[in-house]
C-alpha positions in Angstrom: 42.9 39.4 -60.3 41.3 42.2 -58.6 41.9 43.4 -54.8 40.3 46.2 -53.0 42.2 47.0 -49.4 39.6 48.8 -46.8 40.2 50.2 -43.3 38.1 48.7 -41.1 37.9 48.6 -36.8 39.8 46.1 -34.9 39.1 42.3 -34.8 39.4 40.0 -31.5 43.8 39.9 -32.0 43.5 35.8 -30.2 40.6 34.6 -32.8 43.0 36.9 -35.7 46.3 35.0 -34.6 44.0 31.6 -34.3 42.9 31.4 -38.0 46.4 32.3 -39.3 48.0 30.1 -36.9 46.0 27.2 -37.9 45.6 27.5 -41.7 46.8 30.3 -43.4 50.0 32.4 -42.9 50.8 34.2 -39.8 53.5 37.1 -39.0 52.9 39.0 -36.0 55.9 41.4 -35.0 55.4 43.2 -31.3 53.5 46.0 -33.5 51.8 44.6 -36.4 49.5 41.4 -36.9 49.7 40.2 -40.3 47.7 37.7 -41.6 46.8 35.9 -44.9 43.9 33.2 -45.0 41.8 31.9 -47.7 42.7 29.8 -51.3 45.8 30.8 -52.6 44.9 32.9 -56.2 48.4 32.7 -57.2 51.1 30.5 -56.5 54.9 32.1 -57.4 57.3 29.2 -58.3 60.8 29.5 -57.1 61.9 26.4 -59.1 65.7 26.9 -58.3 65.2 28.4 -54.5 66.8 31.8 -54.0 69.8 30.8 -56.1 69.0 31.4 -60.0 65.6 32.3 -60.0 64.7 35.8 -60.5 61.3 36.3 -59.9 59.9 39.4 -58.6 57.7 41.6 -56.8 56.6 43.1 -60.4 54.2 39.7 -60.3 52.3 41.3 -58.0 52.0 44.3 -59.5 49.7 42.8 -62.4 46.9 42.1 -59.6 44.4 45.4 -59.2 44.7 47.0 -56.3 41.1 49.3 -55.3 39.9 50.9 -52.3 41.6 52.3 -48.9 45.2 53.3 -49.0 47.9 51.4 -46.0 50.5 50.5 -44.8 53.2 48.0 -46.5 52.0 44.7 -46.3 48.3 44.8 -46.1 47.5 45.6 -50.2 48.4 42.6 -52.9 50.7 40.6 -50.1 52.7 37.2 -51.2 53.4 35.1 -47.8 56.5 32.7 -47.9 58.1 30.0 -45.9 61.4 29.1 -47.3 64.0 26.3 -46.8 67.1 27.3 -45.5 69.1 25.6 -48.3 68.7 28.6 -51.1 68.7 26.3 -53.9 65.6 24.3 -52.6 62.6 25.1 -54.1 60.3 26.8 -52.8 57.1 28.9 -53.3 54.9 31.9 -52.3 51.3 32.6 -51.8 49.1 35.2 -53.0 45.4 34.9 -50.8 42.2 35.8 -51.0 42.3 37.3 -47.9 45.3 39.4 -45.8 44.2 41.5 -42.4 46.9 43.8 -41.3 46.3 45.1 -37.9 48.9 47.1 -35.6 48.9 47.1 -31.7 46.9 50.5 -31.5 43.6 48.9 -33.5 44.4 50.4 -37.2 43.5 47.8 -39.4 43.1 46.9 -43.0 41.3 44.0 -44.7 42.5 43.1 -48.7 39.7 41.0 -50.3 40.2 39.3 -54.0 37.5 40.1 -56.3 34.4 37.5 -55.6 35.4 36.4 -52.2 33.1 37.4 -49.1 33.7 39.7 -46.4 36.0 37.7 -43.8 34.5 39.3 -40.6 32.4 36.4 -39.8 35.4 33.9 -40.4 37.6 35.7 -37.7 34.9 36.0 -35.7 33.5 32.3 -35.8 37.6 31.0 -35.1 37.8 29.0 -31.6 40.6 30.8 -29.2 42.4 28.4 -28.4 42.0 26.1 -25.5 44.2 23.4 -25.5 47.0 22.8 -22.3 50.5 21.3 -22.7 51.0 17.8 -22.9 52.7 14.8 -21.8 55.6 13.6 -23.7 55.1 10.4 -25.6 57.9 9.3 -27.8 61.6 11.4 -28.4 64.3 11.6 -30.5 67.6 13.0 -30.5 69.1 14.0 -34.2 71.6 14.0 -33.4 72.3 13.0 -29.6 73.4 15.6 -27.0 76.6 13.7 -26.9 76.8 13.7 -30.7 76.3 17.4 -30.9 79.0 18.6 -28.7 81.7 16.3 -30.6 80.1 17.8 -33.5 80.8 21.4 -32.2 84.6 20.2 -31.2 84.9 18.6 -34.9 84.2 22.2 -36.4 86.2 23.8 -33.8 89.4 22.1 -35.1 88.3 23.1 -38.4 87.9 26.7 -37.6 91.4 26.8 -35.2 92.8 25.7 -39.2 91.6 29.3 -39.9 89.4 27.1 -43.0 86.3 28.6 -41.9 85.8 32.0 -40.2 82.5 31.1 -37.9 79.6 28.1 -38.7 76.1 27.3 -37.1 75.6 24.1 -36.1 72.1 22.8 -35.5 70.2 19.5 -33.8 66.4 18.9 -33.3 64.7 16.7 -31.0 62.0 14.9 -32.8 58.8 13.4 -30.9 54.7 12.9 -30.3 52.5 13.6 -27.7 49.1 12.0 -27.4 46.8 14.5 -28.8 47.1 15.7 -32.0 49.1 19.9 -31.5 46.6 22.8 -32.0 49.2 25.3 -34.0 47.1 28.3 -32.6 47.5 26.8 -28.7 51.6 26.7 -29.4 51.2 30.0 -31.2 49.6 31.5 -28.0 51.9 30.6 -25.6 55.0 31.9 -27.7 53.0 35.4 -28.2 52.7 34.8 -24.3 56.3 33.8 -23.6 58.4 36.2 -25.9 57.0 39.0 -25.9 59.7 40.6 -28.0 60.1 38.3 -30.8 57.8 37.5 -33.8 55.6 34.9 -34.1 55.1 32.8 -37.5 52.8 30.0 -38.2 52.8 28.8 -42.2 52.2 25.8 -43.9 55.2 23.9 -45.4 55.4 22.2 -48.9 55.0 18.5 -46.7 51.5 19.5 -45.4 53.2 20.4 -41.9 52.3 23.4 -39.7 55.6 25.8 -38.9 55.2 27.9 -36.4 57.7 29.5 -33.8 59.1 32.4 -32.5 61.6 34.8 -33.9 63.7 37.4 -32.9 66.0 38.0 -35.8 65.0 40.0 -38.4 66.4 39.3 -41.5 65.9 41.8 -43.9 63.1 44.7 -44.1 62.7 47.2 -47.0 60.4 50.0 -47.0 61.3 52.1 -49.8 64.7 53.4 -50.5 65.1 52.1 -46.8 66.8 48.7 -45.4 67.2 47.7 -41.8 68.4 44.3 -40.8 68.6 43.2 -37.0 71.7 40.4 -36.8 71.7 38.6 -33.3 74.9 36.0 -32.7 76.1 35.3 -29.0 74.5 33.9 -26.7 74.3 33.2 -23.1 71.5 31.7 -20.7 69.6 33.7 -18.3 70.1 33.3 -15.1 67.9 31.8 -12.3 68.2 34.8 -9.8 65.4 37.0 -10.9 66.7 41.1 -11.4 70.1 39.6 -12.2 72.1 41.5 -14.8 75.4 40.3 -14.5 74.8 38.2 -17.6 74.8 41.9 -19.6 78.9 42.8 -18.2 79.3 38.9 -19.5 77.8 39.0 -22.3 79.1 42.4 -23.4 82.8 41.7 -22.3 82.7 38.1 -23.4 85.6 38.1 -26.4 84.2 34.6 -27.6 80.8 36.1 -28.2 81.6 39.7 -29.6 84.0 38.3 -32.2 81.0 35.8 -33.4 78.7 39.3 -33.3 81.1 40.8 -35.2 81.9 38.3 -37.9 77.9 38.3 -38.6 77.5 42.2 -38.7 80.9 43.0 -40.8 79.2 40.4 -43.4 76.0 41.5 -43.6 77.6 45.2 -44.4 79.8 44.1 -47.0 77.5 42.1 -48.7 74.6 45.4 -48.2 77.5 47.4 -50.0 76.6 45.8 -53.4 73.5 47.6 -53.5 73.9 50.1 -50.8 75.1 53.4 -49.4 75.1 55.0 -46.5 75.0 52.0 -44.3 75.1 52.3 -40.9 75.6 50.0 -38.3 75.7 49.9 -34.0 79.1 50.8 -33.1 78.5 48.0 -29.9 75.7 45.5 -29.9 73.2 45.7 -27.4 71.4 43.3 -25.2 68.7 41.4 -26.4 66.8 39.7 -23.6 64.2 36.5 -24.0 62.6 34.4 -22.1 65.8 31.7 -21.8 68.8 33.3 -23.3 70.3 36.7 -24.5 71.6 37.7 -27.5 73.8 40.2 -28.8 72.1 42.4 -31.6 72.9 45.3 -33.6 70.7 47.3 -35.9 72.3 48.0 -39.6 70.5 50.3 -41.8 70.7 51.2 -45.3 69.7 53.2 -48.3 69.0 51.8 -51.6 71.6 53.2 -54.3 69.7 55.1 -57.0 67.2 56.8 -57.6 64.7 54.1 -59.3 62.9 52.1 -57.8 65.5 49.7 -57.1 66.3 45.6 -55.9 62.9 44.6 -53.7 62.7 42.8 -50.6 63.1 39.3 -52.9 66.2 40.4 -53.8 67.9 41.2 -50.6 66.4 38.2 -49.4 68.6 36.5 -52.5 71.8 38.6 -51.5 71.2 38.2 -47.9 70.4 34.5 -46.9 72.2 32.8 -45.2 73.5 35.2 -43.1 76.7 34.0 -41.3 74.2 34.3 -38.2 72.6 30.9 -39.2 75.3 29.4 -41.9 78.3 30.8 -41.3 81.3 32.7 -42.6 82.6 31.9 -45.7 79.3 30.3 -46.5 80.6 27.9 -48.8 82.7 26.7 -47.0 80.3 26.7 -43.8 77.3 25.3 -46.0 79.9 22.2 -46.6 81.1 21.7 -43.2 76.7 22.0 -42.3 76.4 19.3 -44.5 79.3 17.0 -43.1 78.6 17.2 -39.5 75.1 17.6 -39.1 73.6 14.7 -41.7 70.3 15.5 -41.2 68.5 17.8 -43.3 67.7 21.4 -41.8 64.4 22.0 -43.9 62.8 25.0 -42.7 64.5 25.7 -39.8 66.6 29.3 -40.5 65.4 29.8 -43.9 63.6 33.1 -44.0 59.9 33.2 -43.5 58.0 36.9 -44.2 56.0 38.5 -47.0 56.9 40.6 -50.0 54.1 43.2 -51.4 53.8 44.9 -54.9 55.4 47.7 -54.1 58.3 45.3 -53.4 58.3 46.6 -49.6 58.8 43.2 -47.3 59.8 41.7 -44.0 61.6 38.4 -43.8 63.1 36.9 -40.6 64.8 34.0 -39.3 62.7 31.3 -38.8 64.6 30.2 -35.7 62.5 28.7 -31.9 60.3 27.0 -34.7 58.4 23.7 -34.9 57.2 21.6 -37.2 53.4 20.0 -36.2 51.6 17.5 -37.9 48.9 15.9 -35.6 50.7 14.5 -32.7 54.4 14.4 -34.3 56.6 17.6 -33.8 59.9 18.7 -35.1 62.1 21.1 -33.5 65.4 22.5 -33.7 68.0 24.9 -32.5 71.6 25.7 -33.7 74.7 27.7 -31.8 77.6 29.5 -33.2 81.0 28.5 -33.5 84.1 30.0 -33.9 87.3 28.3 -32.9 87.0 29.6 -29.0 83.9 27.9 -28.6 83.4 25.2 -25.8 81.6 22.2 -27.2 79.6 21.2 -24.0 78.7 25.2 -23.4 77.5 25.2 -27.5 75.6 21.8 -26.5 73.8 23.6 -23.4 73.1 26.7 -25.5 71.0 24.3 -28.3 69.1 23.3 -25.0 67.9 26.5 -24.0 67.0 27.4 -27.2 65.1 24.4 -27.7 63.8 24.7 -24.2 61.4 27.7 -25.7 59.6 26.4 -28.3 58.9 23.0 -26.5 57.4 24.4 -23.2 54.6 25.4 -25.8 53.7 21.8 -26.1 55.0 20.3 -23.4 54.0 20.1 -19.4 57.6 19.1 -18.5 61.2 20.0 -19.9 63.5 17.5 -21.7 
């Protein structure tokens, strides 16, 4: 197949995020707007998840690529949402169409051979109009209640030294009466968290995920790798200009040793392919609209002098992170399994894009929800390690979820 990649002006960024949001595949970082629309012209199997399968960004390379140079992501672009089990199957999509377009108006447009200009598509997309709505039907998997004996179940588990630190999820499950515009919730989040990512993608099960992100998983530009960990939390408080939750936060020993079990991991397991890795010396503060985080930036350089692994393969090294699954993740994946008895499915497997140069982004996909007409999905997970209080881990799950809901919902739950 044949692409030509041409710079081009601007397009209207709300009717841009609209079409990706509602039916093609949408990653929009606070700098760049990516977007990939259109029939897929290539569909890469991964039959055995991220586990055994070894398929590359070198499938990309057998498209043509004409025209303009850019930047990583807008030429021959694959677009992926993935389960967070690794050995799930999954898939990616190569478009017809990707738009890459950064905050100060530079922008590219990749076209496949035989398709039409997409200028008149973006510019014919509704904005979206639609309000929050009233909640109709809800349910709790598991319950609050359930969740926090949950969290004191893997706490005695963890004080048995078994299992370093685990993530332990719930999702509140409901409908409301009209069926959810993904480009309305989309909107808001942009709105909402202005720091985080946004991502909208279909799923294998004819849903819409979309959500918003602030944990990068893995990027890789080059020779170069930078991953953004985030693990402890606190909530925000209701005073506004208050930023005692920072000293907390920062001096809280429960919440730097979870921070620090997540960052030592991901720079061991970097090590296998790496040098000169570098991370924070102290996390920093990451604030959102409900909660803060602890973060710290690690970056590394590919060993070598090839070419090297791509983005698909430290997204196979990487994920789970022991910021969603836990530390040793065996042992944390089988715990996940015992206590939470519901399946995770999408929520914090990695969602991004990989490029034939094998340059990629892949994040979290964490604040998500799963739409399909009036029905949504959403879940949120904490981190535990054996200081963790099981009604504080319970509370934390609610702010989280509190996010992604007050996108389609006039009142909290």
């Amino acid at each position: 197949m044949k692409f030509r990649r041409r710079r081009v002006g601007p397009f209207d960024t709300d009717r841009l995020r609209a079409l990706g949001a509602r039916a093609g595949w949408l990653i929009e970082t606070p700098e760049v707007l990516t977007v990939g629309f259109g029939r897929p012209v290539q569909r890469i199997a991964l039959p055995e998840g991220l586990g055994a399968s070894r398929v590359t960004s070198s499938r990309l390379a057998q498209h043509e690529l004409t025209g303009d140079n850019g930047p990583p992501g807008s030429g021959v672009t694959a677009f992926a949402a993935l389960p967070f089990d690794r050995l799930r199957r999954g898939e990616l999509h190569v478009v017809q169409y990707t738009i890459t377009q950064w905050r100060n108006g530079d922008a590219w447009v990749t076209v496949a051979d035989g398709a039409r200009d997409p200028s008149e598509m973006v510019a014919k997309t509704p904005v979206p109009s639609q309000g929050v709505q009233v909640l109709q039907t809800v349910h709790y998997q598991p319950s609050p209640d359930e969740y926090a004996h949950h969290v004191a179940q893997a706490v005695e588990y963890l004080r048995r030294k078994e299992i370093d630190k685990v993530v332990l999820a719930r999702a509140v499950v409901g409908s409301v009466k009209e069926p959810i515009d993904p480009a309305a919730v989309a909107q808001r989040l942009r709105q909402r968290e202005p720091l985080c990512t946004i991502y909208a993608m279909p799923t294998a099960d004819n849903r819409r995920f979309v959500g918003a992100t602030p944990e990068l998983l893995v990027q890789r530009r080059g020779h170069t790798i930078i991953c953004h960990p985030l693990a402890g939390t606190t909530a925000l408080p209701n005073e506004a200009g208050s930023h005692d939750y920072e000293t907390w936060l920062l001096g809280s020993a429960k919440n730097l040793h979870e921070h620090a079990v997540v960052v030592d991991d991901i720079v061991r397991t970097l090590s296998a392919w790496c040098d000169d890795i570098n991370a924070d010396g102290e996390p920093s503060i990451v604030t959102l609209a409900t909660v803060a985080h602890l973060g710290s930036w690690i970056r590394a350089r590919v060993t070598g002098d090839g070419e090297g692994p791509d983005a698909l393969d430290f997204l196979r090294l990487l994920h789970p992170t022991a910021a969603v699954g836990g530390i040793p993740r065996d042992g944390a994946d089988a715990l996940i399994h015992l206590l939470e008895q519901h399946d995770r499915g999408h929520f914090a497997g990695p969602v991004g894009w990989v490029d034939s140069d094998g340059d990629g982004e892949w994040w979290v996909a964490l604040r998500g929800v799963l739409l399909e007409d009036q029905r949504f999905e959403a879940w949120a997970g904490a981190g535990i390690v054996s200081e963790s209080d099981p009604v504080a881990e319970r509370e934390e799950t609610r702010n989280k979820l509190a996010v992604v809901l007050s996108s389609i919902l006039s009142e909290p739950i």
